[in-house]
Phi, psi and omega in degrees: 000146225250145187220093189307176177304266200336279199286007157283299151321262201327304149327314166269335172284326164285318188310320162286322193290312207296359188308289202332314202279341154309267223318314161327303182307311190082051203283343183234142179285156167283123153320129145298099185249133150331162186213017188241347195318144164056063190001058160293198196265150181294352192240045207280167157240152192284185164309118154208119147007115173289343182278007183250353215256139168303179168281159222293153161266343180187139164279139188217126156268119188275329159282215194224358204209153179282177147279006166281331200260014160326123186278146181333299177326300195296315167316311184316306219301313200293298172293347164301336182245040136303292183336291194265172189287139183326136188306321193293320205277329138342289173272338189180064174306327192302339184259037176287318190218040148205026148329291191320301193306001162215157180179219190240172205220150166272300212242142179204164169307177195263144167305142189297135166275330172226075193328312190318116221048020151310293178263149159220172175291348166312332215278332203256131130275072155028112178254299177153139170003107202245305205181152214210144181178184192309307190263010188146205184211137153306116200244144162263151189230147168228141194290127186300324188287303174247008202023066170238151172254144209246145162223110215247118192271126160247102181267147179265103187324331199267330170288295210285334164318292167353280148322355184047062187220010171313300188296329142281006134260357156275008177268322187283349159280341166294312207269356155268000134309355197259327173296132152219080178246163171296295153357334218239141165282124178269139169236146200257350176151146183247144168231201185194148157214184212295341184241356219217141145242142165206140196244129156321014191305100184342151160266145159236165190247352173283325174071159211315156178285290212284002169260350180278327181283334173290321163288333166295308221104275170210182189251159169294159195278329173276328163297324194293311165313294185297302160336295198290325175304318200280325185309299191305302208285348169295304164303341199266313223264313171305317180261034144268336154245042161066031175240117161270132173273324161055029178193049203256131191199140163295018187267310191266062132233154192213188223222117167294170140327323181257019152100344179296150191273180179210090161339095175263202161033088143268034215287327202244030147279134166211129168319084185232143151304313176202316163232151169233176168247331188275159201289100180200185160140199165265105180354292200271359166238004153318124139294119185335307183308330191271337186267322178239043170079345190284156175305128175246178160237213184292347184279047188228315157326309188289305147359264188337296204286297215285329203273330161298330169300312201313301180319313192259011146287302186295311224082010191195136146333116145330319171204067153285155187176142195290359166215165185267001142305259199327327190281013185249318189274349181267307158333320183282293168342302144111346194288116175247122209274117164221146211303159183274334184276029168248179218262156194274352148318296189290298193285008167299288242265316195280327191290308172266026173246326180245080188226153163230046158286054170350307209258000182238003186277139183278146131146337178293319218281188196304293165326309197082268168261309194314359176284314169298328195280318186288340202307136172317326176279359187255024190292329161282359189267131161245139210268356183284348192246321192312292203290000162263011187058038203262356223217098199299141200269155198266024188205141156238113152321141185278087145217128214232359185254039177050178176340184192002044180249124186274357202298334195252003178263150164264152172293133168240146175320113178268131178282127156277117191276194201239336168008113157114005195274134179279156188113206196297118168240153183255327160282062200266276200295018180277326216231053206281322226284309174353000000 
């Protein structure tokens, strides 16, 4: 069945909206997650039932104006992107359900200095189905050469047209070529053939941070720590080459075998020198600037990471709400409610992150991240044992059958795809770096 734009938004915003509100019910027991990583403090708080948790300890407003007093613009802004379909689903519907599917491996070959003609489908054996989406599928693959396995993303050249999303996916092909951090997802080479592009992509077997929070509830303040440290030196390490990332959620961190993240989906990186415009990101996680158009820069990544911390200390968006009009006016507004067990470190940290006071946002400021790295709530990480994975992680994924256990994936039906087809391609020239 043929599924529109609209009700693909639609779908994903209940698909997101409703956690909290699960989470209320208590319908999933809490992951036993360590609680000792980095000697954080012994009086950490556990797993407790949200329907159990005291009441807010204090509301902070970041903006200056209610949602009555909205200046005509800013109301137009907000209805305007009522209007149109949810940014994931614009820009880059296929990666609702193959986030999980790539990630990292301990040993991989050395990177190609020019993937173009490096790979072919020759190089690869077809295992089976990782994730499934708008523009293709994700294959887990194992190399005929060195037989390690791999996850080779295939997008269908006629969709990304479709879609208008050539120029981001060629962006999102630059810019993992450009990266190399622990944190950060690697890709090893892109090919091509008359109907198909494909990138070439660590595997990884832990699956997604956001299938962990949801099954935790929420996280205790030193795991929610430990995450949010490895996350800042991954965002830190992107804006030292001048890449804003703009789409940082738990859905795109992803979970090694020993539990350190991975930064996935660069479909919204982008190279900027000094301000952009353009419009794109997650609903519950857009900076108020970006909602109302004004030029922004890297501090909107930083936003982000304080609205992420926020998730996985609560289990909820700050200015979560069942449409994405009310989650724009809340934003704009700026009042954010925080629960009395988060620790008050953190809502020091959270207070100047999630502002939309350009000039009080940390990571924006002279400094830049070390504003963030020094902050009192990061005081136990040392970050030089962090960025070396030196720092035992406070989760491990079940995982038990070795390298390449799919175990933590759902089945998808396998398909005879069209791979490989040779001949006349008419999108030649869309797709060179390919």
């Amino acid at each position: 069945m043929e599924i529109s734009l609209e009700n693909q938004q639609q779908q994903e915003v209940e698909q997101r909206n409703q956690q909290p509100q699960q989470q209320q019910q208590q319908l999933v027991q809490p992951v036993q997650i360590q609680q000792t990583t980095m000697q954080y403090q012994q009086d950490a708080p556990s797993f407790i039932p949200l329907g159990e948790e005291s009441k807010p300890l204090t509301a902070v407003n970041t903006g200056s104006k209610g949602i009555e007093a909205l200046t005509d613009t800013q109301r137009q802004r907000v209805e305007y992107l009522q209007r149109i379909p949810s940014y994931q689903a614009i820009i880059q519907p296929e990666y609702k359900d193959l986030q999980k599917a790539m990630g990292s491996v301990s040993v991989l070959p050395s990177r190609p200095s020019s993937s173009k003609g490096k790979y072919t489908l020759k190089d690869f054996q077809m295992l089976r189905t990782l994730g499934t989406g708008s523009f293709g599928r994700v294959h887990l693959v194992r190399s005929v050469h060195n037989h390690r396995y791999y996850a080779i993303k295939v997008l269908k050249k006629a969709q990304v047209i479709k879609m208008k999303q050539v120029e981001h996916t060629n962006d999102e092909r630059r810019m993992l070529k450009l990266v190399e951090h622990p944190f950060l997802i690697r890709m090893w080479g892109t090919f091509q053939d008359s109907n198909n592009l494909f990138m070439v992509m660590d595997f990884i077997e832990g699956g997604e941070l956001f299938s962990l929070l949801r099954k935790s509830q929420r996280f205790p303040n030193p795991v929610a720590k430990f995450y949010a440290a490895e996350v800042t030196l991954a965002i830190e390490y992107l804006h030292s080459h001048n890449i804003i990332y703009r789409d940082l959620k738990p859905e795109n961190i992803l979970l090694d075998r020993n539990g350190h993240i991975k930064v996935t989906d660069f479909g919204f990186a982008k190279e900027v020198q000094t301000v952009t415009w353009t419009l794109c990101g997650t609903p519950d996680y857009i900076a108020p600037e970006v909602i109302t158009t004004k030029p922004y820069n890297k501090s909107v990544d930083w936003w982000s990471l304080g609205i992420l911390i926020y998730e996985m200390l609560a289990g909820y968006t700050p200015f979560y709400d069942q449409t994405p009009m009310r989650t724009y006016e809340k934003i704009l507004v700026g009042k954010v409610y925080y629960p009395s067990y988060f620790h008050p470190d953190a809502v020091d940290l959270l207070t100047k992150l999630i502002t939309s006071d350009l000039t009080r946002r940390l990571g924006n400021l002279q400094n830049g991240a070390d504003d963030i790295r020094n902050h009192p709530w990061f005081s136990e990480v040392v970050w030089e044992k962090l960025l070396m994975k030196d720092i035992e992680t406070p989760y491990e994924p079940p995982i038990t059958a070795g390298v390449g256990d799919t175990s933590l994936f759902d089945r998808y039906p396998e398909e005879q795809m069209d791979y490989g087809a040779e001949g006349e391609d008419p999108y030649a020239n869309l797709f060179t770096d390919f």
